[in-house]
C-alpha positions as a Python dict, from the first residue, in 0.01 Angstrom:
ca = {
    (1, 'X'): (0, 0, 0),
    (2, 'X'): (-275, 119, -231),
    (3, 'X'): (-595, -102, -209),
    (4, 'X'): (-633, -421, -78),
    (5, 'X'): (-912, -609, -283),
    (6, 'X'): (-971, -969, -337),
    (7, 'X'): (-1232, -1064, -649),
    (8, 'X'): (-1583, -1193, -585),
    (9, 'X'): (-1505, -1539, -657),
    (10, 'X'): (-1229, -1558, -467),
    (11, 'X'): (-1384, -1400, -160),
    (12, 'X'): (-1418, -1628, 190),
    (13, 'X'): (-1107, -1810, 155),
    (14, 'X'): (-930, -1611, 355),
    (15, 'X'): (-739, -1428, 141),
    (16, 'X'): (-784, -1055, 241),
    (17, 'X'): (-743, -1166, 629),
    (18, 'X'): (-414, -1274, 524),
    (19, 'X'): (-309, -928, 276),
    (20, 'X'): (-457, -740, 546),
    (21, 'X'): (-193, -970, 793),
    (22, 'X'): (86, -918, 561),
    (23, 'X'): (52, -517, 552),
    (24, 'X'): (37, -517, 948),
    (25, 'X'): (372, -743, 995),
    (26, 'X'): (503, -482, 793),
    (27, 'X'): (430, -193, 932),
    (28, 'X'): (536, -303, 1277),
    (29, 'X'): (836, -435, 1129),
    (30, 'X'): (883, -36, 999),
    (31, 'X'): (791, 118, 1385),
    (32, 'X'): (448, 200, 1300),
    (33, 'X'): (188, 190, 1581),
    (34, 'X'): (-157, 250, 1332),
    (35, 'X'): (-239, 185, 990),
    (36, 'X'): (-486, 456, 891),
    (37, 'X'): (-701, 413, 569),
    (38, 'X'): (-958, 554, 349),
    (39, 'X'): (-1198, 317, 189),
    (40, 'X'): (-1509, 329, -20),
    (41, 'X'): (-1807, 305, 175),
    (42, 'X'): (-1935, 4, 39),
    (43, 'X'): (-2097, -269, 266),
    (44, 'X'): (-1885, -510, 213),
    (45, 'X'): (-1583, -291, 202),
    (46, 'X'): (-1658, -134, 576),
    (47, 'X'): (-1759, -541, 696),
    (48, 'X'): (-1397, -613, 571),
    (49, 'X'): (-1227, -351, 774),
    (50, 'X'): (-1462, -382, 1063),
    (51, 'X'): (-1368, -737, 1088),
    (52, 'X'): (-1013, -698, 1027),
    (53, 'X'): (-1047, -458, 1393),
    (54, 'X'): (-1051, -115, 1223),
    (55, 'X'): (-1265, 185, 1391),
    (56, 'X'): (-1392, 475, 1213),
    (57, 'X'): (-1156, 771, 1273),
    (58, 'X'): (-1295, 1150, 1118),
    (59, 'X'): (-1036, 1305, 1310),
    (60, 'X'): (-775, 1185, 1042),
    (61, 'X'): (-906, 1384, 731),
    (62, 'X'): (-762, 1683, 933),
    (63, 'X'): (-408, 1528, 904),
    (64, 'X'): (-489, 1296, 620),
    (65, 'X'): (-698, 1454, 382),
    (66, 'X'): (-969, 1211, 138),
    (67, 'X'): (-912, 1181, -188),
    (68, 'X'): (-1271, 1097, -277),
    (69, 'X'): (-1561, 1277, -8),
    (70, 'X'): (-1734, 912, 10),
    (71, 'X'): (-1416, 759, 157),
    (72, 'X'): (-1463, 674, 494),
    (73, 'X'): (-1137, 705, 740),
    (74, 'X'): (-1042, 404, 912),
    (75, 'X'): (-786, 358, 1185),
    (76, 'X'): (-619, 32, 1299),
    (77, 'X'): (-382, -1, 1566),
    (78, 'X'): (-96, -229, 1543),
    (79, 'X'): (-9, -214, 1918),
    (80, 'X'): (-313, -455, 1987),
    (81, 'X'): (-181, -792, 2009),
    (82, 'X'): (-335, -1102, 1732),
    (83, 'X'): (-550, -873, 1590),
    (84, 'X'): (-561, -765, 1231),
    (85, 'X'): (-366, -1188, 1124),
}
């Protein structure tokens, strides 16, 4: 998955919970225990992720290098139950 992004006037309807949902049925459906992310650091962008149950994680860009040095790397884990639908 590439970006996740949901246009102003669309926004607070629910609609990126629900993507965001989508990509973690997924990926447990594949094995995965995380989902790990780099994302603008916009406002909005890290109240998104922080909502959705994501947690900063700088230990990544050792593994996962950034594309862009404003990215900000995000972890979520999939192994906590309800979280992330």
């Amino acid at each position: 998955l590439d970006k996740i992004h949901v246009s102003r006037p669309m926004r607070r309807r629910g609609l990126g919970r629900g993507l965001f949902g989508l990509a973690c049925e997924a990926a447990r459906r594949m094995g995965a225990s995380y989902l790990f992310m780099a994302t603008n650091p916009a406002q909005a962008t890290q109240l998104y992720y922080r909502a959705m149950g994501c947690r900063l994680a700088p230990e990544l860009t050792a593994v996962f290098p950034l594309e862009d040095d404003t990215d900000l790397p995000l972890r979520f884990d999939l192994r906590v139950e309800g979280e992330g639908m």
